[in-house]
C-alpha positions in Angstrom: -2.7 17.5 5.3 -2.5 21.3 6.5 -0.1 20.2 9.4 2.9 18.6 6.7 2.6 21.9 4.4 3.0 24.4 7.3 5.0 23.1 9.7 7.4 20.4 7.9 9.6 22.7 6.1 10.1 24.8 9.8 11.1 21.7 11.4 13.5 20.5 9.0 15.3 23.8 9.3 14.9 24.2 13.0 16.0 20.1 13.4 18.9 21.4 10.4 20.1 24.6 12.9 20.0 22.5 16.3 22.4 19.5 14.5 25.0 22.7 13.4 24.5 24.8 16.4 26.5 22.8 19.2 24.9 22.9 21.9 22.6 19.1 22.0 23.7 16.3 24.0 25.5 13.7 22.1 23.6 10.3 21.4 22.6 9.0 24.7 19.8 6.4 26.1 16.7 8.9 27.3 14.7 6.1 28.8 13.3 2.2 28.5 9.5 2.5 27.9 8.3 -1.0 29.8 6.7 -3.7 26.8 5.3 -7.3 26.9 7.0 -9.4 24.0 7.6 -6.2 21.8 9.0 -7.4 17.7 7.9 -4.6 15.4 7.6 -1.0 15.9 7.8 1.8 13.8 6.7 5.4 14.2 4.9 8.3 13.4 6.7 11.6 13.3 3.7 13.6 12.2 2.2 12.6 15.8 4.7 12.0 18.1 3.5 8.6 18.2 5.4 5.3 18.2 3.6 1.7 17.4 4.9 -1.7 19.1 3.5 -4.9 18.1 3.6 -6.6 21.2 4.1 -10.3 20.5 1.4 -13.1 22.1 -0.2 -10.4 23.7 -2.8 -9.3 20.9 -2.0 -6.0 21.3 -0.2 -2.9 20.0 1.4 -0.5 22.4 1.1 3.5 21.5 3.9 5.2 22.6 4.0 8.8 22.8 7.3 10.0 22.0 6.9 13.5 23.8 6.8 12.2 26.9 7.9 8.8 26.8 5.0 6.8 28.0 2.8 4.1 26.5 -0.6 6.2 26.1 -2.9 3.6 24.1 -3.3 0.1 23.5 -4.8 -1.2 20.4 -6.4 -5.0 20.6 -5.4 -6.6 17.4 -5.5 -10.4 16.7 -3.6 -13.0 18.4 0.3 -12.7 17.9 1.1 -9.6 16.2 4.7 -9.6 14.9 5.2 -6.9 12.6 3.7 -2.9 12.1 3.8 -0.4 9.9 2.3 3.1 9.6 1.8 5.4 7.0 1.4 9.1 7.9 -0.1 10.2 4.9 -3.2 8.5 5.2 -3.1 7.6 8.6 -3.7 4.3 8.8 -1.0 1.2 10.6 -0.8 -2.2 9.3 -0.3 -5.1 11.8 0.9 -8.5 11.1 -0.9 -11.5 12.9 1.5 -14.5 12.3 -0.9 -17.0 13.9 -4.3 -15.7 12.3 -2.6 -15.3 8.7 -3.8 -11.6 8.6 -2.9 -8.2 8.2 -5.0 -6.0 10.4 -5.4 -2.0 9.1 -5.8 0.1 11.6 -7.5 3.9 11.6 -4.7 5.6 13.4 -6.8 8.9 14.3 -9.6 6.7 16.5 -7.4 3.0 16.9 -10.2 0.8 15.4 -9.7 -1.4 13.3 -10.9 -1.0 9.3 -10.6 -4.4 7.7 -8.2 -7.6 7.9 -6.5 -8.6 4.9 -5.9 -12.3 5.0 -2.4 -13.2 3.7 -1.1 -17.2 3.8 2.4 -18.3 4.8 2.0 -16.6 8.4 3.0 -13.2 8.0 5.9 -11.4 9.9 7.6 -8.3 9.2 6.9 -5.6 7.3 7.6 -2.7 5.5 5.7 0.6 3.0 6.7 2.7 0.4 4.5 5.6 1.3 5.0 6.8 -1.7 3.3 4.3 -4.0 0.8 3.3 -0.6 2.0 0.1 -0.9 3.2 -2.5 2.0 5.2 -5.4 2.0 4.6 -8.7 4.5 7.0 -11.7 4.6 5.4 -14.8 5.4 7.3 -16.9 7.3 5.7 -20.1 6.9 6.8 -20.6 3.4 9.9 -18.5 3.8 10.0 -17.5 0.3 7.6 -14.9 -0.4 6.8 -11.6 0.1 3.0 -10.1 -0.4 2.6 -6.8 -1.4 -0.9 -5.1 -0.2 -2.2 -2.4 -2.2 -3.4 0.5 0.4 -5.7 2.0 -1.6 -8.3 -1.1 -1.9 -7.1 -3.1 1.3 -6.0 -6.2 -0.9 -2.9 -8.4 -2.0 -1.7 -7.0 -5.5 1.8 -9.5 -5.7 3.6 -12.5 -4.2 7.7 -12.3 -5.2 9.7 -14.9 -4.7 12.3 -14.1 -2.2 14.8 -16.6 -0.1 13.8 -16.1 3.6 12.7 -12.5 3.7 13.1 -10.4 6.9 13.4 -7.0 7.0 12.7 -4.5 5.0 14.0 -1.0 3.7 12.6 1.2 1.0 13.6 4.1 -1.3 11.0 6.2 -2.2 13.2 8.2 -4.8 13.6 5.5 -6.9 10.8 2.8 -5.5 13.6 0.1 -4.7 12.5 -2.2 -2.2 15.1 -3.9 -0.3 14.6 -7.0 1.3 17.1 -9.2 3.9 17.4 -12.2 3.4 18.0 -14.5 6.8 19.5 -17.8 5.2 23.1 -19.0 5.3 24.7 -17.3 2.2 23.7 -13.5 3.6 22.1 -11.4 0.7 19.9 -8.7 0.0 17.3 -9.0 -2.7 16.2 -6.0 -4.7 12.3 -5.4 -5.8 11.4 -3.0 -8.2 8.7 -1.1 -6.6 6.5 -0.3 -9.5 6.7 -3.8 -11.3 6.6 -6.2 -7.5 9.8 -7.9 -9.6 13.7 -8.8 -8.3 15.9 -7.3 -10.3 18.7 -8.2 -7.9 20.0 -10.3 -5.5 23.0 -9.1 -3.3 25.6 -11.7 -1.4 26.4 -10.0 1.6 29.6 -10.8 3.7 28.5 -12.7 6.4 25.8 -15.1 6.8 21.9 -14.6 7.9 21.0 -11.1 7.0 18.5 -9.4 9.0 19.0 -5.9 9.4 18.7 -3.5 6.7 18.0 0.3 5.6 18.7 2.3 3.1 20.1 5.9 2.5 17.9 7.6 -0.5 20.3 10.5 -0.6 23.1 9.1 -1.0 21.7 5.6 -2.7 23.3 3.8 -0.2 21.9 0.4 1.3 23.2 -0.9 4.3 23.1 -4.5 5.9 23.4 -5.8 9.1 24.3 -10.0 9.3 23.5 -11.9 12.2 27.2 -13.4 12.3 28.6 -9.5 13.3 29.4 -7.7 9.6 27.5 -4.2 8.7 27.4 -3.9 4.4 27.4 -1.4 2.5 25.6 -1.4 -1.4 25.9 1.0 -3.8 22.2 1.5 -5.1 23.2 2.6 -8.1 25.3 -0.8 -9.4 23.4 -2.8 -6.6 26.9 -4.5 -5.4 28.6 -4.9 -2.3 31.1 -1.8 -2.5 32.5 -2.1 1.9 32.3 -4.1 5.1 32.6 -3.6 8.6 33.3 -5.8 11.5 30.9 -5.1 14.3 30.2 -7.6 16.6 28.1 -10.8 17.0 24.2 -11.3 16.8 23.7 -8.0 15.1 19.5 -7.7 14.1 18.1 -4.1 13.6 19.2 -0.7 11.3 18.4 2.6 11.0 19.9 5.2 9.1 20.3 8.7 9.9 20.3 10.5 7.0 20.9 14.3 8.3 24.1 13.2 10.6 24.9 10.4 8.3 25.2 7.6 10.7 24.0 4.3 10.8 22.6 2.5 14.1 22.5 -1.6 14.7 21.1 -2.7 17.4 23.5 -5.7 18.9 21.7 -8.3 20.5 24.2 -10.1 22.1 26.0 -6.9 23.7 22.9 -5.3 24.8 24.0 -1.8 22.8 23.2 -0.1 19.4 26.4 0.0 17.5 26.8 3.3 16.3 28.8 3.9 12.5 30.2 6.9 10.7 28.6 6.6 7.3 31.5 8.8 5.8 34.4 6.6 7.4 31.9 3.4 7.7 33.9 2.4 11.4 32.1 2.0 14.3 32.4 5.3 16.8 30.3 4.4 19.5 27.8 2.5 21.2 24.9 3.3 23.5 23.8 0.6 25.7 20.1 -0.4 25.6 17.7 -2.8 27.6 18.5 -6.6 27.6 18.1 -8.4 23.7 17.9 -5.0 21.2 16.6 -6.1 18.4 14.1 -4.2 15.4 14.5 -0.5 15.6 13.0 2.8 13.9 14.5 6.1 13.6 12.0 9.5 13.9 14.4 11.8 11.9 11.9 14.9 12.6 12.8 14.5 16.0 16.2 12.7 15.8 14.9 9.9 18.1 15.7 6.2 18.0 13.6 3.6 19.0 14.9 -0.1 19.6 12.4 -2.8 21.0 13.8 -5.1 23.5 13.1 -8.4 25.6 10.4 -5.9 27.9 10.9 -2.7 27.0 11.4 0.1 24.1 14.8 2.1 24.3 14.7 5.6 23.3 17.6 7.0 22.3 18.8 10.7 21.5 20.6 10.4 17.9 22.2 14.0 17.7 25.8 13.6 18.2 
């Protein structure tokens, strides 16, 4: 891990002098990277590289971030839904929601290592990198969540959680926050180092499915299908603000140097873009057709947001 002690801390403070320095363009769509039937995708900043599960196609799409262009395609079960990579030991963890399996993938050759078999058709995901741990919510029961232990490759825990979606996770404190797409809206809250709720949070609207979480400020945000962004307070776990957005609202990132929050809107075709220090929406970049999950690469201040048939990159320095 030579690369993350020599070069991380020069990054951070280049990335810190370019976001004070004035002279970036403000947040902006750079391209649409063409994808069959992408769902989950998350990213690698270490590498540049971005991962797409690419839905009834059995694949996983590699994106290189540097230059915007699909460079590798890893075949990976039938209907891959949701992925997850940890930098730290290199290794990505896809969902197969048909073959009830999580495939982990080497990230350094794309082979796959083992399959972990998890029942109740497993969807999205999510990791604590810290604790090696990931988190699958299996959709066929639509009440649990299996926690896979990265070091041995096996399922550790099954909580109990009303419809799980998405996930977020603070490493500071290993809270695991999970949405939960039903019609009350809430947000359940797993204690990382136990695999047990300690909370469950009624959101505003109804059917929550996007969420993410600030660590620095111990924020958690939530995005509702039915158009209303929450705010939590980590520290009481309870809904402190709400903002109106729009309709059909589905992915989040958080930006945790500029402080803004991005939802992807599905039924505007734009991510909704929200000051976290006024929480009102100030702008909106449009994406391809049906945005929906999304990861942020805060090393490189990039956005990704998987669409109908493609993957939006957008430029997150205002």
């Amino acid at each position: 891990m030579q690369y993350r002690k020599s070069h991380l801390p020069l990054a951070i403070l280049i990335l810190v002098i370019t976001l004070f320095s004035g002279v970036v363009r403000a947040e902006s769509l750079i391209t649409n990277v063409p994808q069959i039937g992408p769902n989950g995708i998350d990213v690698n900043p270490l590498t540049h590289l971005v991962y797409v599960a690419n839905s009834g196609q059995g694949t996983v799409g590699v994106i290189n971030e540097t230059t915007n262009t699909q460079t590798a395609t890893i075949h990976v079960g039938i209907d891959p839904v949701g992925v997850v990579v940890n930098p730290v030991t290199s290794r990505l963890y896809v969902s197969d929601i048909i073959q009830n399996l999580v495939y982990v993938v080497n990230t350094q050759s794309n082979q796959i290592i083992t399959s972990i078999p998890v029942p109740g058709n497993p969807a999205q995901m999510g990791i604590n990198i810290r604790l090696n741990r990931v988190y699958v919510s299996e959709f066929g029961d639509g009440s649990t969540v299996a926690v896979i232990d990265g070091n041995t490759n096996t399922v550790m825990a099954s909580i109990l959680v009303p419809l799980p979606q998405n996930f977020a996770v603070n490493p500071v404190n290993n809270r695991v926050y999970i949405s939960n797409n039903n019609f009350f809206g809430a947000v359940t809250v797993v204690d990382g180092n136990t695999n047990t709720v300690i909370a469950q949070i009624s959101t505003a609207g109804q059917f929550t499915i996007g969420v993410g979480v600030d660590p620095i400020r111990n924020l958690i945000y939530a995005a509702d299908e039915t158009g209303t962004l929450n705010v939590i307070d980590g520290s009481t776990n309870t809904l402190i603000a709400q903002t109106t957005l729009s309709t059909e609202l589905v992915g989040l990132s958080v930006n945790l140097f500029t402080n803004r929050i991005y939802v992807s809107d599905f039924a505007q075709n734009q991510v909704d873009i929200v000051d976290g220090n006024t929480r009102q929406q100030i702008g909106r970049v449009p994406t391809d057709a049906g945005p929906s999950q999304t990861t942020i690469d805060l090393l490189h201040q990039r956005l990704f947001v998987g669409t109908n048939a493609s993957v939006s990159v957008i430029n997150t320095l205002p």
